[in-house]
N, C-alpha and C positions, 0 to 999 in steps of 0.2 A: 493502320492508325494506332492500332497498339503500345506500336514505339513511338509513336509521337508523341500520344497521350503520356508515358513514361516521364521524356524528355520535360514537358510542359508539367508535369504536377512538380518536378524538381526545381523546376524554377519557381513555380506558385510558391511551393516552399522555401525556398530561399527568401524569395522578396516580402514574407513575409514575417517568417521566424527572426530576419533581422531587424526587424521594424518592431514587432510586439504584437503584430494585429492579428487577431481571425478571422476566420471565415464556418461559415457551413450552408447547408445546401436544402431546398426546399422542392421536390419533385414528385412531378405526377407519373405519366409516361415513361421517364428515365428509368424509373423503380427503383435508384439507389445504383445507377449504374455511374453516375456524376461521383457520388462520396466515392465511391469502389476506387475509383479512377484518382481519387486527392489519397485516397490513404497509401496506395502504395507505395510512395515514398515512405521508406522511415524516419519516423519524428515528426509524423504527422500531429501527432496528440499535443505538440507544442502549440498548435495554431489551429487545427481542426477540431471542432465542439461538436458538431452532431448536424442531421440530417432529419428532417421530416417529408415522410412518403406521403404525400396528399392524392392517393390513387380518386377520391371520391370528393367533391365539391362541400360535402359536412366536413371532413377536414381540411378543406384548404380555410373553412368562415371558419370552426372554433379555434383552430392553432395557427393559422396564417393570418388571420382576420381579415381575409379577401371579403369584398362586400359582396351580398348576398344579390343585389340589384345588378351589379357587373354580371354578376354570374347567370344568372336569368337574364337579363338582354344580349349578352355579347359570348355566353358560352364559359366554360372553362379554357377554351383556346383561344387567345386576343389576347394582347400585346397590353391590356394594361391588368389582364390577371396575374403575367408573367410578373408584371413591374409588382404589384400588390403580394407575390410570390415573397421575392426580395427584401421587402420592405417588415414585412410578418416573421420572416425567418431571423434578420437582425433581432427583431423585438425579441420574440419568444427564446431563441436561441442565444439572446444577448453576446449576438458579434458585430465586429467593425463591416463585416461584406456578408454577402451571399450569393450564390448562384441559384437560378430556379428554373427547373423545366415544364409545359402543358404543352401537351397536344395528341394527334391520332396517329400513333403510330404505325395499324394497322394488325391483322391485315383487314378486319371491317372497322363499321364505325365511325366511321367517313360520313359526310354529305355533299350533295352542289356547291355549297359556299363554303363549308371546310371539309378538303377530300383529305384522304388518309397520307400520310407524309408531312401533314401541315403540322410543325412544333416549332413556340414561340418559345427563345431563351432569354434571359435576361440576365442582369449578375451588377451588383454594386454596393450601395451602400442605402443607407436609407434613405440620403437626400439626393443622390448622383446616381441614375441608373442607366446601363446601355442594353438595347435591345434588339434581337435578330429574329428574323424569322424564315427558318427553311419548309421548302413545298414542295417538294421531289419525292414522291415514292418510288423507294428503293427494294422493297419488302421489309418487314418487322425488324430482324435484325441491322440490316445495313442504317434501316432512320433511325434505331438506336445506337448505332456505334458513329453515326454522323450527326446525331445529338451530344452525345458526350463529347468527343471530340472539338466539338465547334463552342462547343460552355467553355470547355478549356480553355481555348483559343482566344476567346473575346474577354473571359475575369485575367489571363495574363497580360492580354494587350491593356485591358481594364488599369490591372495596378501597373501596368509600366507607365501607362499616363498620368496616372493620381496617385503614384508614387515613386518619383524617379529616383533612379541609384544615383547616392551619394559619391562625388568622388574621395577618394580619401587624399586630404593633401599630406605629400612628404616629400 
């Protein structure tokens, strides 16, 4: 997944560096494994702003501004922390997108209703957001290299749909 990740941060970059826009990335789980993954293309600094680590629910409410109620009823894993991920990281980060990861990556940590593998991604903008959710335990590393990977996958699919390549007429 490595090289796929590769392949796909080059195009994130592309589709974006030609356009103006940014991105950055709001993650719990991932630890910074999402940005890792956007900077190493070179010339990332043109379009990539910064990344906030929300390992702990205090930081996803004062820098994300995830609401404190979500997080007490529905956990930091559920699919509208994700979206509130997203939405917080635009704000704070002052970008056009972002990507954001929550969940239990393992190897504890887990419960009945969210066992460990469960990591919800999301990735858009602040008023357009698309979101997935994998539930496969894989162990620690494999759900985090199948988190990143798959963030990649859906903010490319993302801008190729809400921002399609221009042709160039000549």
């Amino acid at each position: 997944m490595e090289f796929e990740n590769k392949i796909l941060s080059r195009e994130i970059n592309q589709l974006l560096y030609e356009r103006g826009k940014t991105v950055g990335t709001a993650e719990s789980c991932t630890g910074g494994r999402i940005a890792e993954a956007i900077i190493a293309t070179p010339g990332a600094s043109n379009y990539y702003k910064g990344s906030i680590v929300s390992y702990v629910n205090e930081i996803k409410e004062k820098l994300l501004f995830v609401d404190h109620q979500t997080l007490e009823e529905q956990t930091a894993v559920c699919e509208e922390v994700a979206r509130q991920m997203v939405q917080g990281a635009c704000k704070t980060l002052n970008v056009d997108f972002a990507i954001s990861a929550t969940g239990v990556a393992g190897p504890g940590g887990g419960t009945k209703d969210i066992p460990v593998g469960t990591i919800w991604l999301a990735c858009g903008s602040s008023d357009e957001i698309d979101t997935f959710k994998l539930d496969e335990d894989e162990g620690r590393d494999k759900n985090l290299e199948r988190a990143t990977n798959k963030a990649l996958q859906m903010f490319h699919a993302f801008l190729k749909e809400h921002m399609p390549v221009v042709e160039e007429e000549g």
